[in-house]
N, C-alpha and C positions, 0 to 999 in steps of 0.2 A: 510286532507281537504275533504270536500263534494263538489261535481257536483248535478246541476239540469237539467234536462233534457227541452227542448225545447219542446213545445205541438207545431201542428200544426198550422199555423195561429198567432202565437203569435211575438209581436215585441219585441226586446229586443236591448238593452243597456248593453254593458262590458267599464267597465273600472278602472285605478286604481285609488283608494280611501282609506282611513285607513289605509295606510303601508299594503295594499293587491289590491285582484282582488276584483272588485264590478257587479252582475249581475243584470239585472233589464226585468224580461219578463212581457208581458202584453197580454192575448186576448181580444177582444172586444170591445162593445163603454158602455162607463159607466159614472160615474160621476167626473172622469177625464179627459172624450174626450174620441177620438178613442185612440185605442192601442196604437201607434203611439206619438200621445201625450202626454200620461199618462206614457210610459216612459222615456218620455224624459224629464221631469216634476220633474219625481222622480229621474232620473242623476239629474237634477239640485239642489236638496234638497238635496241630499246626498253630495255632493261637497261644496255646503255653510256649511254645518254642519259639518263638518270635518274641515274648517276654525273656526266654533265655538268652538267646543270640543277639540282641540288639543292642549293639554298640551305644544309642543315646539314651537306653535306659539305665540308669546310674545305681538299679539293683542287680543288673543282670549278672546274669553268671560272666558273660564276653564283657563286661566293664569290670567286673570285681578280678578278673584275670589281668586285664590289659593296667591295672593299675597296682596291683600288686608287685611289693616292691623284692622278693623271694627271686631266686634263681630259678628254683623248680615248684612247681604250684601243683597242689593239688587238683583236681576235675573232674567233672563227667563223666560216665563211658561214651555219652553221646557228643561232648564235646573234645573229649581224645579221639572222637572217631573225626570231629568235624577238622581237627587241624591235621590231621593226618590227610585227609581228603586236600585238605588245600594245601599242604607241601606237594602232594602228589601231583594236584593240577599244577605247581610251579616247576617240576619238573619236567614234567609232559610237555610244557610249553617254553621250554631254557628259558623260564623267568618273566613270560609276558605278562603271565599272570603272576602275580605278588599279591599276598595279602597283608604286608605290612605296607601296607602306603600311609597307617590314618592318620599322619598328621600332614602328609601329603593333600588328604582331601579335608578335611580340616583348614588347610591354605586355601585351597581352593574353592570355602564358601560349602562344602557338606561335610558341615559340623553338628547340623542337627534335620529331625523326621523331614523330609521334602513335602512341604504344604503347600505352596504354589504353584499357578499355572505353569507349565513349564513356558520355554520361552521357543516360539515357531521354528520347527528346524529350518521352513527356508529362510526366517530373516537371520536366523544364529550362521547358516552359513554365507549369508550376505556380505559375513564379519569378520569372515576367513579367509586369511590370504593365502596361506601357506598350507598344505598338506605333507606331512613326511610321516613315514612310517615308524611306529614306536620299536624301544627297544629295551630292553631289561637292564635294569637297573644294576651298575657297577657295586654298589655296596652287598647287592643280593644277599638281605638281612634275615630272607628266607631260611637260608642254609644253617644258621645258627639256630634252628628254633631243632627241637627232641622231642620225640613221643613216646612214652610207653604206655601203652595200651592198656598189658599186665598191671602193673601199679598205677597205671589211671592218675597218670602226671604228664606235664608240659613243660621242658625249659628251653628257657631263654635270656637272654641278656633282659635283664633288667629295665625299662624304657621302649623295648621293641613292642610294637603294639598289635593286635592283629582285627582285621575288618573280615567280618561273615560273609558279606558278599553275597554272589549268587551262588558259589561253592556251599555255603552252608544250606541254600533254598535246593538245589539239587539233592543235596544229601539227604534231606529229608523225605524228596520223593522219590526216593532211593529207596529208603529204611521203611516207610510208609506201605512204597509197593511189595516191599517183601511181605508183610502182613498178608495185601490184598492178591494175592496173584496166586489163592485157590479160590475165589470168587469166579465165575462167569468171565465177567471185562471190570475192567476198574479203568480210571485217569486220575492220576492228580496231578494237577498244576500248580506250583507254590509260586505263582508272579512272575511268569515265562519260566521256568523250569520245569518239566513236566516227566515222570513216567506211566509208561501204562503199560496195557496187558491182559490177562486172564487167559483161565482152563480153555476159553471158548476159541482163543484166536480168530475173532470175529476185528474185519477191517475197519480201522475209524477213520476218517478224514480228520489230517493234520491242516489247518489255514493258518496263511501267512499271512498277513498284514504287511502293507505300505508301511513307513512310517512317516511319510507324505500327506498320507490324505486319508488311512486303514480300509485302501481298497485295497480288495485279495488280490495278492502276486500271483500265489500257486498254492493247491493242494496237493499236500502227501496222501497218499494211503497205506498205512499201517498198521500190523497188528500187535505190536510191542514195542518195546523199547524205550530212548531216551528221545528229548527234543529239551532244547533251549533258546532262546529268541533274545540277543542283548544290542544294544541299539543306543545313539545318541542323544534322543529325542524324547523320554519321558522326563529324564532326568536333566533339565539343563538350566541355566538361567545367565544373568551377566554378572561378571564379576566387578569388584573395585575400581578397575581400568576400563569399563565397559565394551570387553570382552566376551563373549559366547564361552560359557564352563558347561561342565556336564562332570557324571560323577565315575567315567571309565578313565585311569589315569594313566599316561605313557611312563613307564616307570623311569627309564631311562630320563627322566626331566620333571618328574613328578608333579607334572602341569598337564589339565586334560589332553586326551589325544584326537588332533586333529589328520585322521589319517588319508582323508577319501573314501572311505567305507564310513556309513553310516547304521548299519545293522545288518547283524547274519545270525543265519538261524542253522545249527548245527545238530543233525542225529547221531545217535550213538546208541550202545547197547545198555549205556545206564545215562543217568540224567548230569552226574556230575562230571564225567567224560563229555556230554555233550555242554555243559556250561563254559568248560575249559578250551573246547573246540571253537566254539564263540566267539570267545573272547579271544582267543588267540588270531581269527580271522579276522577281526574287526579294527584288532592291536597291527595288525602284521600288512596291512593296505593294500590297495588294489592287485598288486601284482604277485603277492602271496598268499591272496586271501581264503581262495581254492582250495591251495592245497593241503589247508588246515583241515578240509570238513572230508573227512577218506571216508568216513561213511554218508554222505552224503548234507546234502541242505542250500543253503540261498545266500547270495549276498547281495547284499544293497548299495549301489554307489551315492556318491551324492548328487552326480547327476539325477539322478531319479531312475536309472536304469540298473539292472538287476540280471545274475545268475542263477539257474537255477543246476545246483550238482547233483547226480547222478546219483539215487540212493542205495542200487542194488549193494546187496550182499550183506546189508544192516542185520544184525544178527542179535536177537533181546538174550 
């Protein structure tokens, strides 16, 4: 996981959101209001959109789509923006990332809010024999889904379902930092997804977390941009066969993916680029894992040992 550091002066908001932690800093008076304001603003939009987006709430908007039995469905602007986002991360990544897995993980035991301890990454890789590198899924049921924007509609095949993911938590602090980025500095972090920024270009220290023990790997310092942090280990538990599950799924076999990477933390110049980067590293295993993060970030083996990539030239 990533920490942001707190700049002087700045007001901030934690709380929990997404099946995680949610931070929201803010300096200055802008066009959100004061500090003050502006994050409390942006608690309140994070917290409605989490009732939007969540798939195991049976009013949400992302359930009353997923179940709906129309070809083209009406929606959102914000949720024509969200699957447009996640077509895009499946592109970007030929397919690692998919968001129609859910009944994928549905199978695999995350069919509803994660409320348990998760289960210790080192006894869950205790359990591991095999490591192979994921790969995107032959039916690539992605390619069948349509956006238009304009008309603020979604189709799809009937039955194809889609999971918000972290694609949707980046996009928010995506859409979020647009608001805040005539303030001072701003961060928001929607549960490892994070952007930030400000007039001030004032440096923040990015921290990385172990996902071993959440001793610091390494910090960034940065004055914009995207960062995402996705990982085996918050989310895991044993399944049926008393197997190690977690809720990142190899699409290619729709059964988690055990790759040798246990979490990477990807920059990029927005947040949902850098979710997509992530996961693509994480999906893509040791020997590819690298060259997923071009604008820089960390990966974690399950050894317990770790890269750290080169961030120059990260551009907000």
């Amino acid at each position: 996981m990533s920490a942001y550091s707190l700049l002087a002066g700045e007001a901030s908001e934690q709380f929990s959101c997404f099946g995680g932690e949610c931070v929201v800093l803010v300096e200055g008076f802008g066009p959100a209001g004061t500090a003050t304001q502006a994050a409390a603003a942006t608690k309140r939009r994070l917290l409605a959109w989490h009732q939007q987006f969540s798939r195991f709430e049976p009013g949400s908007e992302l359930a009353t789509l997923n179940r709906d039995s129309r070809a083209t469905v009406p929606v959102s602007p914000l949720m024509a923006r969200f699957v447009e986002a996640a077509l895009g991360a499946s592109g970007l990544t030929n397919g690692l990332v998919d968001p129609t897995l859910v009944g994928e993980l549905e199978a695999a035991g995350y069919a509803a809010h994660f409320a348990s301890a998760p289960l210790p990454l080192a006894d869950a890789l205790k359990l591991t024999v095999e490591r192979t590198p994921a790969r995107p899924s032959e039916l690539a049921r992605w390619r069948e889904i349509r956006v238009n924007r304009h008309a603020q509609t979604v189709t799809r095949p009937p039955g194809v379902r889609l999971d918000s993911g972290g694609i949707a938590k980046g996009l928010f602090a995506d859409v979020l930092g647009s608001l805040l980025c005539g303030h001072d500095s701003f961060a928001v972090n929607a549960a490892g997804d994070a952007r930030f920024g400000g007039i001030a270009r004032a440096s923040r220290a990015v921290q990385v977390a172990s996902p071993f023990d959440d001793s610091v790997l390494h910090v960034f310092e940065l004055d914009r941009g995207g960062v995402a942090t996705t990982g085996v280990g918050r989310r895991s538990w044993l399944d049926g066969d008393g197997l190690p599950a977690h809720h990142l799924l190899d699409p290619g076999t729709g059964r988690p993916a055990l790759t040798g990477v246990v979490q990477a933390t990807a920059l990029a110049p927005t947040a949902v680029e850098a979710e997509a980067l992530a996961k693509a590293a994480l999906l893509s295993g040791p020997h590819h894992a690298a060259g997923w993060l071009r604008h820089g970030g960390l990966v974690v083996y399950d050894s317990g040992k770790f890269d750290v990539i080169d961030p120059a030239g990260v551009r907000g």
